[in-house]
C-alpha positions in Angstrom: -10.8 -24.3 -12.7 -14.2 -23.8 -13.7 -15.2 -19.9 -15.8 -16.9 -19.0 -12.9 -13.9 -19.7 -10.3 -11.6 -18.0 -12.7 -13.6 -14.7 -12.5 -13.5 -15.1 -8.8 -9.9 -15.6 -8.9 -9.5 -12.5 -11.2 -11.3 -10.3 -8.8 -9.3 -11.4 -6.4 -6.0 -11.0 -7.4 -7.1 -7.6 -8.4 -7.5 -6.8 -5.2 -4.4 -8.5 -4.3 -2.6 -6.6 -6.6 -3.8 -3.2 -5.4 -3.0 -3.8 -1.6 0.1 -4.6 -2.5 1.1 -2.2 -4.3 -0.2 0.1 -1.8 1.8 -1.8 1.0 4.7 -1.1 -1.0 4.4 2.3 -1.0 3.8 2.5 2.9 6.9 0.6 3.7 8.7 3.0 1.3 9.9 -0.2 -1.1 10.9 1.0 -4.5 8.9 -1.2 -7.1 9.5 0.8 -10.4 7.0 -1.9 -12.2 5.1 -3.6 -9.6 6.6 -6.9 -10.0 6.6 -7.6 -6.2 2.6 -7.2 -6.2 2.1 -9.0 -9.7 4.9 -12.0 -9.5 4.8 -12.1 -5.1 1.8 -11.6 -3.8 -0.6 -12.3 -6.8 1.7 -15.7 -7.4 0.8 -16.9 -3.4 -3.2 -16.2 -4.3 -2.9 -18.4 -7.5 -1.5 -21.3 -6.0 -3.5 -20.9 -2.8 -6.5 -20.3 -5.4 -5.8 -23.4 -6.9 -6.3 -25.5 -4.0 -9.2 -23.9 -3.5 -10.9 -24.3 -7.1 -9.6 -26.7 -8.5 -12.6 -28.3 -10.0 -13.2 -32.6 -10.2 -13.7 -33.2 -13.8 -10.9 -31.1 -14.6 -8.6 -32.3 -12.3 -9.5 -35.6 -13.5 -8.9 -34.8 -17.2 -5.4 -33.3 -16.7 -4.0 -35.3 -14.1 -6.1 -38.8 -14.1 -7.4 -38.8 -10.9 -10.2 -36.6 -8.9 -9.1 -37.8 -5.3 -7.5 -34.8 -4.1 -9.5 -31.1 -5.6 -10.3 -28.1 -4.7 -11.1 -27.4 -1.3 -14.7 -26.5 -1.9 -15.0 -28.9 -4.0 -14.3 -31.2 -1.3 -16.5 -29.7 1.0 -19.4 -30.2 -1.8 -18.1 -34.1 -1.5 -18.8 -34.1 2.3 -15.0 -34.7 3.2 -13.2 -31.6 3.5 -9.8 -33.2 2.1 -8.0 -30.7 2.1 -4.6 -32.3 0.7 -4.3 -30.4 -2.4 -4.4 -26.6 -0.6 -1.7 -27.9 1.8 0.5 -29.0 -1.2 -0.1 -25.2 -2.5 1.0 -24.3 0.6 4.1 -26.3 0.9 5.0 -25.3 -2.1 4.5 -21.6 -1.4 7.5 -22.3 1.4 9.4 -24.3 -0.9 9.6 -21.4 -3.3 10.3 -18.7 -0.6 12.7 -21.2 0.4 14.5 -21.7 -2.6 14.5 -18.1 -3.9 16.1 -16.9 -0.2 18.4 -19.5 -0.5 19.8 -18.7 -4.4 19.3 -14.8 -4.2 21.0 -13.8 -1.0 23.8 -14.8 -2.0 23.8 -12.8 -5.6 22.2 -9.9 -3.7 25.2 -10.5 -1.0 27.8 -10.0 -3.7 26.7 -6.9 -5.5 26.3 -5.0 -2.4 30.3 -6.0 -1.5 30.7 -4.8 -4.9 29.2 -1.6 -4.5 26.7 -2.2 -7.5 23.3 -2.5 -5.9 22.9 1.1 -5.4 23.2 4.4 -7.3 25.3 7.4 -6.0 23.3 9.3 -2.8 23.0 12.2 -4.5 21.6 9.8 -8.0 19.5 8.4 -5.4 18.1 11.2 -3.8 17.3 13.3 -6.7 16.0 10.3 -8.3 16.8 7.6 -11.5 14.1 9.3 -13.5 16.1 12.9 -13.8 19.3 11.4 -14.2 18.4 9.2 -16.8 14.9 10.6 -18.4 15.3 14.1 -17.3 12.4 14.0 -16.1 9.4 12.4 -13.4 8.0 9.5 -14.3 5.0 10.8 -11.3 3.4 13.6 -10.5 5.3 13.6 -6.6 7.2 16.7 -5.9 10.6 16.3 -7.7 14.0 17.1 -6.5 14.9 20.9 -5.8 16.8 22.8 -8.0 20.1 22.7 -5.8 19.5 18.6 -5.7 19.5 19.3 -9.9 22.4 21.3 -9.8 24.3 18.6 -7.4 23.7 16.2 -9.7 24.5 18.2 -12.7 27.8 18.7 -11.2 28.5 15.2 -10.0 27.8 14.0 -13.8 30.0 16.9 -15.2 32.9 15.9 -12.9 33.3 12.7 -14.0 35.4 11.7 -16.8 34.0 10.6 -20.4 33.9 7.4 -19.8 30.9 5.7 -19.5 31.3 3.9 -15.8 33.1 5.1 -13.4 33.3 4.3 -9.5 31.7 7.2 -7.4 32.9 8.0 -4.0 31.5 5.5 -2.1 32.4 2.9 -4.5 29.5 2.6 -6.3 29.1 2.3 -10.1 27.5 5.2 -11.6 26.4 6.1 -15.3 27.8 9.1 -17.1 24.5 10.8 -18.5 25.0 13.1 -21.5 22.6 16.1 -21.0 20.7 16.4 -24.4 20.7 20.0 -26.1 17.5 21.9 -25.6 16.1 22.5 -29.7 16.4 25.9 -31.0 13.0 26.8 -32.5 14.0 29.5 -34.5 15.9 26.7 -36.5 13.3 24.2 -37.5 11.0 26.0 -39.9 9.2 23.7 -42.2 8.1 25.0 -45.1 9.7 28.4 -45.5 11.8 29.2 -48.6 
């Protein structure tokens, strides 16, 4: 694609990118690191993107032929081919496709397992506390009796590091870290 088409493209998928995201939050989908937004959505504008810029000479220089470009470039020909945005297309199903088709399965088989999830209580107090202790946001965080039902759960369980929780699930034994004494650390007395 051409510099110009490129900016376009980048203000686009910023825009992608933020919608997203938002959409994500609205339909209450947990997306610790946005990858759903970057790798999804912003992956459909870039090949949808590049059947829409992808520019003659360039297209000529990587791939030895011009016939088939972008779609405004095409338009700027008088023809309106657009072959190449449909094969962006197509190949937008044929990845949905694929990845439905290999990850169901592996999605299938941890949830028999009981791995896919956390504990409910883990879950409901949230993975930050149990494993940072602490919010990663500035949301309201879990009461102090969802704290101390977690505090519990963790203490119950035995020293080893997995164990299976009541419902089956795998959870992670979390060593609470001591708070520092202050009164200890004093640098530079003698």
């Amino acid at each position: 694609v051409a510099p110009w088409s490129a900016v376009v493209i980048g203000l686009v998928s910023g825009l992608v990118y933020k919608f997203s995201s938002g959409l994500l939050v609205k339909m209450k989908i947990d997306d610790a690191v946005d990858a759903i937004p970057v790798h999804l959505f912003n992956g459909i504008w870039g090949c949808i993107a590049t059947g829409l810029f992808a520019e003659p000479n360039r297209t000529k220089l990587a791939y030895g032929s011009d016939v088939h470009v972008g779609w405004f470039y095409s338009w700027s020909r008088g023809d309106a081919d657009a072959n190449l945005l449909l094969c962006q297309f197509a190949g937008i199903l044929f990845i949905i496709g694929w990845t439905t088709v290999v990850m169901t399965p592996f999605f299938l088989v941890l949830k028999l397992s009981g791995v896919l999830r956390v504990d409910p209580v883990e879950e409901r107090v949230g993975m930050d506390y149990s494993h940072h202790k602490g919010s990663a946001y500035h949301f309201s965080g879990p009461t102090a009796a969802e704290i101390h039902q977690l505090d519990e759960l963790h203490e119950s369980q035995s020293s080893s590091t997995r164990k299976a929780g009541k419902n089956g699930n795998r959870v992670v034994q979390i060593k609470t870290p001591q708070p520092c004494d202050d009164d200890d650390d004093e640098i530079g007395s003698s």
